[in-house]
DRENDO-1510 file (C-alpha; in Angstrom, 1 decimal, always signed):
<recs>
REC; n; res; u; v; w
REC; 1; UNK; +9.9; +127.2; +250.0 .
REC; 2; UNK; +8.5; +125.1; +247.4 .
REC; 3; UNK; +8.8; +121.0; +247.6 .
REC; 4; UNK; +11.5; +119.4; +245.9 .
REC; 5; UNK; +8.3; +117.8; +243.9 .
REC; 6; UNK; +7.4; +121.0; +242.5 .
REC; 7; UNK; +11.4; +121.8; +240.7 .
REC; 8; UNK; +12.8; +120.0; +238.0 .
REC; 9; UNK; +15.5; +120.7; +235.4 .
REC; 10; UNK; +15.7; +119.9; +232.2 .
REC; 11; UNK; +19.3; +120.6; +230.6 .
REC; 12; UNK; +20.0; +124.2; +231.8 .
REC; 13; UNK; +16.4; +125.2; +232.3 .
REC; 14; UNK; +15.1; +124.8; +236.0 .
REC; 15; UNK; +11.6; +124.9; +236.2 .
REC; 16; UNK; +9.4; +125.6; +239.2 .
REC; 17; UNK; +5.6; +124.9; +239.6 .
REC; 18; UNK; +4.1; +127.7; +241.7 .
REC; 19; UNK; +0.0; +127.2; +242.9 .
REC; 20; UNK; -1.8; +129.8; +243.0 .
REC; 21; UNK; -4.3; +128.4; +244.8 .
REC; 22; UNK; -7.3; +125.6; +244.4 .
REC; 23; UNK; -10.3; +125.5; +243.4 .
REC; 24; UNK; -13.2; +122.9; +242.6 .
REC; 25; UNK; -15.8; +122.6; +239.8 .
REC; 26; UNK; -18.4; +120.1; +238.8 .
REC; 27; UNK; -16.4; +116.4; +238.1 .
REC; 28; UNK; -18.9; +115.6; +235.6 .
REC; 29; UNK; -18.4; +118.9; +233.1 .
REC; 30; UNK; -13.8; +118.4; +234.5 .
REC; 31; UNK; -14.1; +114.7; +232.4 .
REC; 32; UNK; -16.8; +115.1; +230.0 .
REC; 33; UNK; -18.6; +112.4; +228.7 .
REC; 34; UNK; -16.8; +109.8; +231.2 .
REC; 35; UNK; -18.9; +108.0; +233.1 .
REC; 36; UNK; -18.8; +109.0; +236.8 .
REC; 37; UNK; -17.8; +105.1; +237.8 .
REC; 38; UNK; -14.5; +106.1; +235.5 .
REC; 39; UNK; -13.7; +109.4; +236.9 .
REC; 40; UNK; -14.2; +109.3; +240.6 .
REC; 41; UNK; -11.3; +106.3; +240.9 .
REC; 42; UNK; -9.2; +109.4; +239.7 .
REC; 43; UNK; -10.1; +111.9; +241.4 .
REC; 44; UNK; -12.8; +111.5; +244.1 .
REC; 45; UNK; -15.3; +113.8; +244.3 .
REC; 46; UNK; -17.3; +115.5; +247.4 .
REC; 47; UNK; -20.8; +115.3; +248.3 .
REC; 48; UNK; -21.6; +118.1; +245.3 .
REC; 49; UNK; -19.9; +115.8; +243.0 .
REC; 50; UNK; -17.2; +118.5; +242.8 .
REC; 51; UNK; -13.1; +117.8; +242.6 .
REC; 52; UNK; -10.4; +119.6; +244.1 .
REC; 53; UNK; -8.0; +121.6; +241.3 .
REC; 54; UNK; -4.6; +123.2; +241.2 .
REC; 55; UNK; -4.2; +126.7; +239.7 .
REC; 56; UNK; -0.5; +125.6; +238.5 .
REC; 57; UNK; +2.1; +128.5; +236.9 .
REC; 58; UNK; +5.1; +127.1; +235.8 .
REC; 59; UNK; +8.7; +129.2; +236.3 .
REC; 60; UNK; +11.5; +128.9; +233.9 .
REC; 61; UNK; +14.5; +129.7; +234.2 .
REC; 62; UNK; +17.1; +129.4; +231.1 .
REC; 63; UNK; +20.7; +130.8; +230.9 .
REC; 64; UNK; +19.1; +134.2; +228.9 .
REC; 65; UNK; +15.4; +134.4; +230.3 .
REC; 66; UNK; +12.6; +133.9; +233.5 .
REC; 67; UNK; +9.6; +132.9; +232.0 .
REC; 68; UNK; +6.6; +132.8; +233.5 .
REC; 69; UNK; +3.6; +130.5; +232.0 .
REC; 70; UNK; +0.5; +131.3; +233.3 .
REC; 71; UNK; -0.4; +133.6; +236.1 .
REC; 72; UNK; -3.6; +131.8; +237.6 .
REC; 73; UNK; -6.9; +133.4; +239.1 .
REC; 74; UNK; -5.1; +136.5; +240.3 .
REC; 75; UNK; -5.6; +138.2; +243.6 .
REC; 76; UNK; -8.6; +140.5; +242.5 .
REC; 77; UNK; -10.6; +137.0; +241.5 .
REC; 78; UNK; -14.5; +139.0; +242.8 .
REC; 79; UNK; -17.1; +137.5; +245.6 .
REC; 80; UNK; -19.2; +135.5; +243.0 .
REC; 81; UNK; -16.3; +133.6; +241.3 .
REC; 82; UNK; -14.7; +133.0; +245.0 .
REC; 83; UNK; -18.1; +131.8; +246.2 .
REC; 84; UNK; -18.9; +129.4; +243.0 .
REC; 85; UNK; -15.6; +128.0; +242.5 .
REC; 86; UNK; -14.9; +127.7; +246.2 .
REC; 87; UNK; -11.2; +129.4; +245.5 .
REC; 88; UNK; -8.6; +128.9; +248.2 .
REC; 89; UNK; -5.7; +131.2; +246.8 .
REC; 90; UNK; -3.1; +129.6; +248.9 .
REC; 91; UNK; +0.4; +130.0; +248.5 .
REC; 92; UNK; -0.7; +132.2; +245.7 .
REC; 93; UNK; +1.3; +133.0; +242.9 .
REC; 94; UNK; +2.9; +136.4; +243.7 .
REC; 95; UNK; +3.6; +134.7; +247.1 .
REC; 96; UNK; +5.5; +132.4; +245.6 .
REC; 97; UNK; +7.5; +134.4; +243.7 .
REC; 98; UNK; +8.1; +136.2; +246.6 .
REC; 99; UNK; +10.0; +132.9; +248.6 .
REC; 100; UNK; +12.1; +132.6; +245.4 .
REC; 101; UNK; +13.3; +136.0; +245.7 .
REC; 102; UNK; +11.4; +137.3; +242.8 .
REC; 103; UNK; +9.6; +140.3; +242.4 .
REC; 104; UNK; +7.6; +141.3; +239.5 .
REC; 105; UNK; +10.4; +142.9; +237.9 .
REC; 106; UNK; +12.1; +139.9; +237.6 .
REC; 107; UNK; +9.8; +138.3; +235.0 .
REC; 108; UNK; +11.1; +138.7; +231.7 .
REC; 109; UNK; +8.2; +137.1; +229.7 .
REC; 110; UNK; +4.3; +135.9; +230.3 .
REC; 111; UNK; +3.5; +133.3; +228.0 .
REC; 112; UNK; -0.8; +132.7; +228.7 .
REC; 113; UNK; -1.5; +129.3; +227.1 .
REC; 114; UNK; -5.0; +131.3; +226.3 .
REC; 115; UNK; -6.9; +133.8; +228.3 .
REC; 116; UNK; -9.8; +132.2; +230.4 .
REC; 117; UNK; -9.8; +133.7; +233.9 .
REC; 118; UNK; -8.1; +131.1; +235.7 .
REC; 119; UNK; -5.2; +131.7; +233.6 .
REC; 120; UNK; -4.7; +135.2; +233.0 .
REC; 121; UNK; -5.9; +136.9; +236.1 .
REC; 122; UNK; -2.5; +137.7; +237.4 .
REC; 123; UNK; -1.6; +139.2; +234.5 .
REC; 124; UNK; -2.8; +142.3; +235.7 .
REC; 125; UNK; -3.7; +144.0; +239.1 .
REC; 126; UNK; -6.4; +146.3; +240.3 .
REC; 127; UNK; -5.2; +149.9; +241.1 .
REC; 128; UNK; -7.0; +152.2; +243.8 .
REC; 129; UNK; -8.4; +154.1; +241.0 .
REC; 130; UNK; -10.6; +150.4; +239.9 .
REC; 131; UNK; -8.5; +150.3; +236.6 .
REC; 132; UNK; -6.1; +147.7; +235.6 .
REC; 133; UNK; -2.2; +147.8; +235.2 .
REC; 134; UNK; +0.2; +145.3; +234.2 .
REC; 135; UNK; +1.4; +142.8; +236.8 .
REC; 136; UNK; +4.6; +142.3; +235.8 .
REC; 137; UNK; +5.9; +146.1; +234.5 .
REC; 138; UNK; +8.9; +144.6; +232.4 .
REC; 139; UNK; +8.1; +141.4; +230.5 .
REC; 140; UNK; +6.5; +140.8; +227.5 .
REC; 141; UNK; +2.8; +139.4; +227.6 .
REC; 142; UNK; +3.1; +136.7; +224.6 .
REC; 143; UNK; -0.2; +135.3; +223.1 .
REC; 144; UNK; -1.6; +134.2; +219.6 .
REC; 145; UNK; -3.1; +136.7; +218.1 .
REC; 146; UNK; -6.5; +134.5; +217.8 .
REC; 147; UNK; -6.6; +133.7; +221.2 .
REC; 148; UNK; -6.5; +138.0; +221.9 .
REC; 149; UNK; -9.3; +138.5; +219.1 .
REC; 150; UNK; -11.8; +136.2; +221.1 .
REC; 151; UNK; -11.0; +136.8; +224.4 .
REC; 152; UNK; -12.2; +140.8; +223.5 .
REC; 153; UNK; -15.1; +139.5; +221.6 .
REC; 154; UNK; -16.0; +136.4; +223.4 .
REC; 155; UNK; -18.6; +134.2; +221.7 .
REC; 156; UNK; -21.6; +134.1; +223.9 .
REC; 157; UNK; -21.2; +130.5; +225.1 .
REC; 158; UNK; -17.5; +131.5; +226.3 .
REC; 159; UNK; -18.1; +135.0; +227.5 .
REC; 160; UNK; -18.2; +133.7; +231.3 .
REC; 161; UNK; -14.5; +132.7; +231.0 .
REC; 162; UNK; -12.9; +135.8; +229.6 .
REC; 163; UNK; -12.4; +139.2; +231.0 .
REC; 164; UNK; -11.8; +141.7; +228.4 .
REC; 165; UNK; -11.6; +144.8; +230.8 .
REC; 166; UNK; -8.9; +143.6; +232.5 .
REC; 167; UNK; -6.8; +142.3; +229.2 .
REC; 168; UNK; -6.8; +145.4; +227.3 .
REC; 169; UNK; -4.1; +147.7; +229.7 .
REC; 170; UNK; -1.9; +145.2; +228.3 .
REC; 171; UNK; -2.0; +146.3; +224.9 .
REC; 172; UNK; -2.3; +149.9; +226.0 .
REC; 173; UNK; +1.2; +149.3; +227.6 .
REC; 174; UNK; +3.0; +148.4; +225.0 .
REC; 175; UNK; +4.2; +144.8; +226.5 .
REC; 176; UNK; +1.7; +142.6; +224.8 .
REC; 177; UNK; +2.8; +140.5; +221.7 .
REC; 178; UNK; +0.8; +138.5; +219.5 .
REC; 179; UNK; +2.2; +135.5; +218.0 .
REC; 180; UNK; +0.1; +133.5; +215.0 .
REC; 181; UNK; +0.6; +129.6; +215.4 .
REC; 182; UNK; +4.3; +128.2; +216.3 .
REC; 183; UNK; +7.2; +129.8; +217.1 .
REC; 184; UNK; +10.1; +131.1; +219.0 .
REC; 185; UNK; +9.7; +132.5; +222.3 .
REC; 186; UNK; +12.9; +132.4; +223.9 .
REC; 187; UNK; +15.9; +130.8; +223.0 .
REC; 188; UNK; +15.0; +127.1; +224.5 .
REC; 189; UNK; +11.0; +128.1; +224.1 .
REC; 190; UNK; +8.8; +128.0; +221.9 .
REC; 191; UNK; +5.0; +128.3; +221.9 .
REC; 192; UNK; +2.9; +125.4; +220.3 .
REC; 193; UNK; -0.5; +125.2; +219.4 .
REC; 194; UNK; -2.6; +122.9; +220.7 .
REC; 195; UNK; -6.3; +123.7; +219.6 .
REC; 196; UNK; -9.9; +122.7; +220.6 .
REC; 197; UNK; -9.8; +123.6; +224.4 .
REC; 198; UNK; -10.1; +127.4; +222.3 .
REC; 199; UNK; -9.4; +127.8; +219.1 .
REC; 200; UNK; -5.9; +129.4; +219.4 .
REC; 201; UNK; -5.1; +127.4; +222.7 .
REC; 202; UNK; -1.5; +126.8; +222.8 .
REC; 203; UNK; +1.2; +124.7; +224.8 .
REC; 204; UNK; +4.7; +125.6; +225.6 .
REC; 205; UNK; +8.1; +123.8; +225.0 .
REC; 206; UNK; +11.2; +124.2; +227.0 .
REC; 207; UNK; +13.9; +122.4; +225.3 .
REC; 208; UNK; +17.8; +122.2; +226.6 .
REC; 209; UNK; +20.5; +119.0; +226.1 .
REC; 210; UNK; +18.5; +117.1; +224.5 .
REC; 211; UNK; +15.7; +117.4; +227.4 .
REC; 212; UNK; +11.6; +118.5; +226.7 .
REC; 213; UNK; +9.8; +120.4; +228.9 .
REC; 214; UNK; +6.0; +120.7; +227.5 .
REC; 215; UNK; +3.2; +122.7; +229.2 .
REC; 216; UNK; +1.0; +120.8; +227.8 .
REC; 217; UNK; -2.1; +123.5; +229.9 .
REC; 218; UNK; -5.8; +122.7; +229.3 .
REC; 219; UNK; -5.2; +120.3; +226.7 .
REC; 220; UNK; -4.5; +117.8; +229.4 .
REC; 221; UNK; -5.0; +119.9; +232.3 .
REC; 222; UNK; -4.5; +117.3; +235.1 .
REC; 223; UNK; -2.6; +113.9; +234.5 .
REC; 224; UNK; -5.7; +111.8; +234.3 .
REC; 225; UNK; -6.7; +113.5; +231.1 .
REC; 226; UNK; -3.7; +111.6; +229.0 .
REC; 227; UNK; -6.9; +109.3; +228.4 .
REC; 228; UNK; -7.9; +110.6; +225.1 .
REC; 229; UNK; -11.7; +110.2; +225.6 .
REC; 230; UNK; -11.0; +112.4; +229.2 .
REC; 231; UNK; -12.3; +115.8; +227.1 .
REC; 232; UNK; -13.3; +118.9; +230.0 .
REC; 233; UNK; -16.8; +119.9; +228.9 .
REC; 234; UNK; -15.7; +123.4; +228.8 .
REC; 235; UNK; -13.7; +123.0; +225.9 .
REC; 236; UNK; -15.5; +124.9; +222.8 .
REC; 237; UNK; -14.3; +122.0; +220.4 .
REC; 238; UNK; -14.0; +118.9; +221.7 .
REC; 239; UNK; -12.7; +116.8; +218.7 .
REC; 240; UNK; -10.2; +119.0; +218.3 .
REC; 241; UNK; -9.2; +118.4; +221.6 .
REC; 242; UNK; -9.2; +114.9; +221.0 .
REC; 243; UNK; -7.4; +115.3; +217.4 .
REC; 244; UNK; -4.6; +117.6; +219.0 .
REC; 245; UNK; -4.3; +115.8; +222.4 .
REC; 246; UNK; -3.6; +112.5; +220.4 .
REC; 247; UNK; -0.8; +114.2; +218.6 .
REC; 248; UNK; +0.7; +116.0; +221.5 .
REC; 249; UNK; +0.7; +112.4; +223.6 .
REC; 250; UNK; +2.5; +110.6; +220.5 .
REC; 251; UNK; +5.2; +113.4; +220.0 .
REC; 252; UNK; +6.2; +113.4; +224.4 .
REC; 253; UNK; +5.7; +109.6; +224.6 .
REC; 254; UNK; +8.3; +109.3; +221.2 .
REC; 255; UNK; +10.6; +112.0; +222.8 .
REC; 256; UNK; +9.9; +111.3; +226.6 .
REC; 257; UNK; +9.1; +114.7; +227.5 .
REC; 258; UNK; +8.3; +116.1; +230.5 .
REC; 259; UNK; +4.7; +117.0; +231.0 .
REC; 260; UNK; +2.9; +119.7; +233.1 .
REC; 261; UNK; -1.1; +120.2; +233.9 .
REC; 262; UNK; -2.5; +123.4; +234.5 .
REC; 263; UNK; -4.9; +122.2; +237.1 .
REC; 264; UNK; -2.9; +118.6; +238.8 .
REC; 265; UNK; -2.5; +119.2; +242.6 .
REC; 266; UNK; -0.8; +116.5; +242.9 .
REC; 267; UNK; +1.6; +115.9; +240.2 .
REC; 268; UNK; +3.2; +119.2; +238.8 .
REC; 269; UNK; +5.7; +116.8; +236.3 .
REC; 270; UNK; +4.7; +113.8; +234.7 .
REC; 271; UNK; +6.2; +111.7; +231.7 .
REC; 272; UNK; +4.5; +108.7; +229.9 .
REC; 273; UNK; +4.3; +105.2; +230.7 .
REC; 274; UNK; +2.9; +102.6; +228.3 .
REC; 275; UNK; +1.6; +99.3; +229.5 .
REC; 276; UNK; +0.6; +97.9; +226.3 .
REC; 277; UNK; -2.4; +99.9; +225.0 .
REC; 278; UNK; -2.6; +101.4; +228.0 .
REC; 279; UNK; -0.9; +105.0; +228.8 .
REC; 280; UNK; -0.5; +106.5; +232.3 .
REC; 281; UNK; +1.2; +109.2; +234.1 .
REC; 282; UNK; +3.9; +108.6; +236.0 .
REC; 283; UNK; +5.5; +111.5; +237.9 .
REC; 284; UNK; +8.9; +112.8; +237.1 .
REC; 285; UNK; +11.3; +113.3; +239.4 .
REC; 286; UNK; +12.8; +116.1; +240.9 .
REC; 287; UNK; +16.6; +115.9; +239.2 .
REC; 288; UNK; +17.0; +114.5; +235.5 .
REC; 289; UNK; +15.8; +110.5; +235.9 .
</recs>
């Protein structure tokens, strides 16, 4: 059963963080151009300079819909990756689902933020014949449209990340639904772009009495990012990070939303605290504070 940490509600919406596992990259390429003195007093690395990271999906349940954002690694992640990235795909995310009760027919929507491995790779699952079948037989697979484009045709500096082969059942299923820029989702959901990690990266809000939920994904994807300079190396446009980030920040800090990371292990819900210049993470708790 998942911590009381990992639940929340916001108005009528309960939502769940569910790990799909860890995993650990290079610190230096998770914060950028941040000097290592900086970064390593938020999250220490080991002796290969690496740092520990969640693979956080996020539940929701409204009064009309179950969402689910993000679907993590996946089960069929392949030797290299597991090896490189040191995966440990505990709970994991179908597991998960599992202890709530749910089984992949009881997801009505996938909303990817965009469509980098570690974020789409349950969205499908390997059949005995080698091809590729939706994971989740009834929902809808909602994306923006630019995000789809590149993720087929990956630039060559990006092609690493993306995983065409195992995208494109999707559309030959019928479930997939492309979306260009903001806009409704779900009653209570909407999708909202938040550029420069991709081009057509986008965020998710979950709003209900008067309450924000906002997946904010790889635009701040743990809770030591909310420092704008904190910018992933991986990102293909960095000052659009910074330019989007800085927006995003002043809208949840104004409306004292909610916040959740893609890739925090240790704090699935977050809202803003400002000590004069200075803004920090603090993390929510589990009922309405």
């Amino acid at each position: 059963m998942s911590p009381a940490s990992d639940r929340i509600r916001i108005g009528d919406a309960e939502i769940i963080r569910l790990l799909d596992g860890t995993f650990r990259v290079d610190g230096g390429a998770m914060f950028g151009v941040v000097p290592r003195t900086l970064w390593a007093s938020k999250a220490a690395p080991d002796r290969e300079n690496r740092v520990t990271l969640a693979l956080n999906c996020y539940l929701v349940r409204t009064p009309d819909t179950t969402l689910l954002l993000d679907t993590g690694v996946g089960p069929d992640v392949g030797r290299r990756r597991t090896d490189f990235y040191s995966f440990d795909r505990r709970p994991g995310l179908f597991e998960s689902l599992a202890e709530l009760g749910l089984g992949p027919d009881g997801i009505d929507i996938v909303v990817n933020s965009h469509l980098h491995f570690d974020h789409c790779g349950g969205n499908t699952l390997k059949k005995a014949d080698g091809t590729w079948s939706p994971a989740f037989p009834r929902a809808r697979y909602v994306v923006q449209r630019g995000e789809w484009e590149q993720a087929l045709h990956p630039v060559e500096r990006d092609k690493p990340s993306y995983m065409p082969a195992r995208l494109e059942p999707l559309a030959e299923s019928g479930l997939l639904v492309l979306i260009d820029g903001d806009g409704p989702i779900a009653p209570g959901v909407d999708a909202v772009v938040v550029a420069g990690h991709t081009a057509c990266h986008q965020g998710v809000r979950v709003t209900s009495a008067g309450q924000t939920f906002f997946y904010a994904a790889d635009t701040v994807p743990t809770a030591a990012h909310v420092d704008l300079d904190y910018i992933m190396s991986f990102d293909l446009y960095p000052v659009e990070t910074f330019d989007a980030k800085k927006a995003l920040l002043a809208r949840a800090e104004e409306g004292a939303w909610v916040l959740g990371f893609s890739h925090d292990l240790k704090t699935p819900f977050g809202r803003l605290r400002r000590t004069g210049k200075r803004l920090d993470i603090v993390p929510a708790r589990a009922e309405n504070d």
